[in-house]
C-alpha positions, -999 to 999 in steps of 0.1 A, spaced: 0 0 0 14 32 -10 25 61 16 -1 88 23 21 113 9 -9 138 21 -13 128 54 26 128 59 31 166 43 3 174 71 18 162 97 52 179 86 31 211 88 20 204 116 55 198 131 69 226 116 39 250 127 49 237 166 85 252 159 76 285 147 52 288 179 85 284 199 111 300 180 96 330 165 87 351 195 124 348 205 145 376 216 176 381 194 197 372 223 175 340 224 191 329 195 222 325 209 217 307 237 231 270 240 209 239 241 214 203 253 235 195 219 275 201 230 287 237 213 250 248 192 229 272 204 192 280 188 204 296 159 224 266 143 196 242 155 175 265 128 199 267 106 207 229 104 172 225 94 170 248 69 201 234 51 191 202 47 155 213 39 172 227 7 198 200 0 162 177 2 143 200 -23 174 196 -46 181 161 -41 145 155 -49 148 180 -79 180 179 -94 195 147 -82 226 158 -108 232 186 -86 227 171 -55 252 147 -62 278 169 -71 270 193 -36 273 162 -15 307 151 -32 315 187 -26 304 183 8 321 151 17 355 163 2 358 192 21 353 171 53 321 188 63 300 176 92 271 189 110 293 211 132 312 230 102 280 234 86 267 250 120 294 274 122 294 286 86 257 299 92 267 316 124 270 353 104 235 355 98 209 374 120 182 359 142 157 378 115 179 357 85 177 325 103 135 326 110 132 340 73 156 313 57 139 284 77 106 295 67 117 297 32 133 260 27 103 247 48 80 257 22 97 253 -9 106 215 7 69 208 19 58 223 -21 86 207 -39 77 171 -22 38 170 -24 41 172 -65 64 141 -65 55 102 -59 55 89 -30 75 56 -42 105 75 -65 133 73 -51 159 101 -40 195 104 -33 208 111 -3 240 112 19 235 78 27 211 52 8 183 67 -15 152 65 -1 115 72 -13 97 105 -16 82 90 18 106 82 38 129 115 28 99 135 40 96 111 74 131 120 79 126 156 79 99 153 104 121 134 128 150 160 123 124 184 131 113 175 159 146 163 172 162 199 166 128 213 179 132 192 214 167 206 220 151 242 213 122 233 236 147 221 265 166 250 263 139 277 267 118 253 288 89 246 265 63 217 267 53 199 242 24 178 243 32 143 225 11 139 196 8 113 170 32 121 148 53 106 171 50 74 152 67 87 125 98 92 144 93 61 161 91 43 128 122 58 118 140 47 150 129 12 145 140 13 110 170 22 116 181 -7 138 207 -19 108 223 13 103 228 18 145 251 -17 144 267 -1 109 277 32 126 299 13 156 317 -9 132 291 -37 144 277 -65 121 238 -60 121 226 -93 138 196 -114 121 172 -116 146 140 -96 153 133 -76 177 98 -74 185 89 -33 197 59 -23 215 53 12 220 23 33 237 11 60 220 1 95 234 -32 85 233 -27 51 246 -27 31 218 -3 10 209 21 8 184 40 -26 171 70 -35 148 84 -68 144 75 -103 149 49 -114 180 73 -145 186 104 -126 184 124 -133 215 141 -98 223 116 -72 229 116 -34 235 85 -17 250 76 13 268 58 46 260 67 63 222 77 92 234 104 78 256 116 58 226 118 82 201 137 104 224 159 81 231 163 69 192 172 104 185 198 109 216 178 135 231 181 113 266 199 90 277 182 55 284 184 60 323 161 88 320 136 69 305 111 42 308 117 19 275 126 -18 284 146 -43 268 139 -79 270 168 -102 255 204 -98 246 198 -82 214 176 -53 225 200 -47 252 224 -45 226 205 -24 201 193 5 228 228 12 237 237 22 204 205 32 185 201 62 163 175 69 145 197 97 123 221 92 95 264 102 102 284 92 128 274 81 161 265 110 187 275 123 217 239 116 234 227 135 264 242 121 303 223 99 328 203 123 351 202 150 328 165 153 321 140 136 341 116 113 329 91 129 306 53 122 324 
C-alpha cells in the first residue's frame, strides 16, 4: 500500500507549525543561547534544518546537482558542526526567514512528486516517503533541544510514530555506525502511543523485545536522553544490545545526552 504522501506533508506542517510557535517570539539574544547538543545554540539548531531542507528540495529535484554538492560536501570534510558554524553570520531575522523559506519550498517541492520514487541522499536513497519522514524526525529532534533550552512543553502527539518508525527502521544502520555486524534476529517493539494506543514492529514470537511509551523511545532513538532517563525496556540480549547504540539519524554516532540529565518525561 502506497505512503499517504498527504497525510505525511500534514503532519510535517504540523511539526513545523509547533516550531515557529517556539522560535519565532524569540529575543535576538534567544538565539544565541546554547541547548542540550555540545557547542549549538538555537540559531544553528535553525539553521541545520534549513540546510538540509534545501539539499532535500534539490536532491528531490535535481539529483545531478545534489550529487555533485554532496561530493563537494564530503571532500571538504564537512560535518554537521562545520555546517553549523558557517551559518553563524547571519541574523536571528535571517535564520526565521531562511527556515521558513526552505520549509516551504521543501513541503511544495515534495507533495508534486510520488511517493514511491526514489531520491538520493548522503546515505542510501530513499522514497519521496521516507525523505519527508526524515525531515519530520529531524524536526522534531532539533525542535526538542530548542524546547529544553527555553523550557517549553510539548504535548506528544501522533506524529510521534513517525519518528518512532524511523528509530525502528534504523536498527541496521545503528550496528553499521559502531563498526558492528547488524545481527539477524528480530526484535519485537511495542510502543504506547500518546493516546494510549499501541504501536507494534516486528514479529509477536520474536524473543528480544523493546516496550515502553513512544515518546520515551523516540527520544531516546534520537539521543535526546539517555536510556536511564527513560522508561523503555529491553527484553533479551539483542535489545539490550541495540538501545545502547540506536540512532534513528544518518552520520556518525553522537554524543547523546548524560544519565540524570532530564528527568523522565510524564
Amino acid at each position: 500500500m502506497p505512503a499517504d504522501l498527504g497525510a505525511l506533508i500534514a503532519d510535517l506542517s504540523a511539526e513545523t507549525a509547533w516550531l515557529h510557535q517556539i522560535i519565532d517570539p524569540l529575543a535576538a539574544g534567544d538565539w544565541q543561547r546554547m541547548t542540550p547538543a555540545a557547542g549549538w545554540t538555537i540559531g544553528d539548531q535553525v539553521s541545520h534544518l534549513a540546510y538540509f531542507d534545501e539539499m532535500a528540495v534539490t536532491a528531490a529535484t535535481d539529483p545531478d546537482a545534489f550529487a555533485l554538492a554532496r561530493d563537494q560536501s564530503v571532500a571538504t570534510g564537512d560535518t554537521p558542526d562545520t555546517i553549523a558554524a558557517r551559518y553563524r553570520r547571519l541574523t536571528p531575522a535571517e535564520l526565521r526567514d531562511w527556515f521558513s523559506r526552505a520549509r516551504g519550498e521543501l513541503l511544495t517541492a515534495f507533495s508534486r512528486l510520488d511517493p514511491s520514487a526514489r531520491v538520493p541522499w548522503f546515505g542510501p536513497a530513499m522514497s519521496v516517503a521516507a525523505a519527508l519522514t526524515a525531515r519530520l524526525m529531524e524536526t522534531w529532534a532539533h525542535g526538542q533541544d530548542i524546547a529544553d533550552s527555553v523550557g517549553a512543553h510539548r504535548e506528544p502527539t501522533g506524529q510521534l510514530r513517525h519518528v518512532a518508525h524511523i528509530g525502528v527502521g534504523a536498527r541496521p544502520f545503528s550496528y553499521a555506525a559502531h563498526g558492528l555486524d547488524p545481527p539477524v534476529e528480530p526484535v519485537r517493539v511495542e510502543l504506547v502511543g500518546p493516546a494510549g494506543e499501541l504501536w507494534t514492529w516486528g514479529p509477536p514470537d520474536a524473543h528480544d523485545r523493546v516496550t515502553g511509551p513512544a515518546l520515551d523511545f523516540c527520544l531516546l532513538v534520537t539521543q535526546r536522553r539517555h536510556r536511564a532517563d527513560t522508561a523503555v525496556v529491553a527484553a533479551g540480549s539483542g535489545a539490550e544490545v541495540w538501545l545502547s547504540i540506536a540512532q534513528a539519524f544518518a552520520g556518525p554516532p553522537g554524543a547523546g545526552r548524560v544519565p540524570g540529565q532530564f528527568s523522565r518525561p510524564a
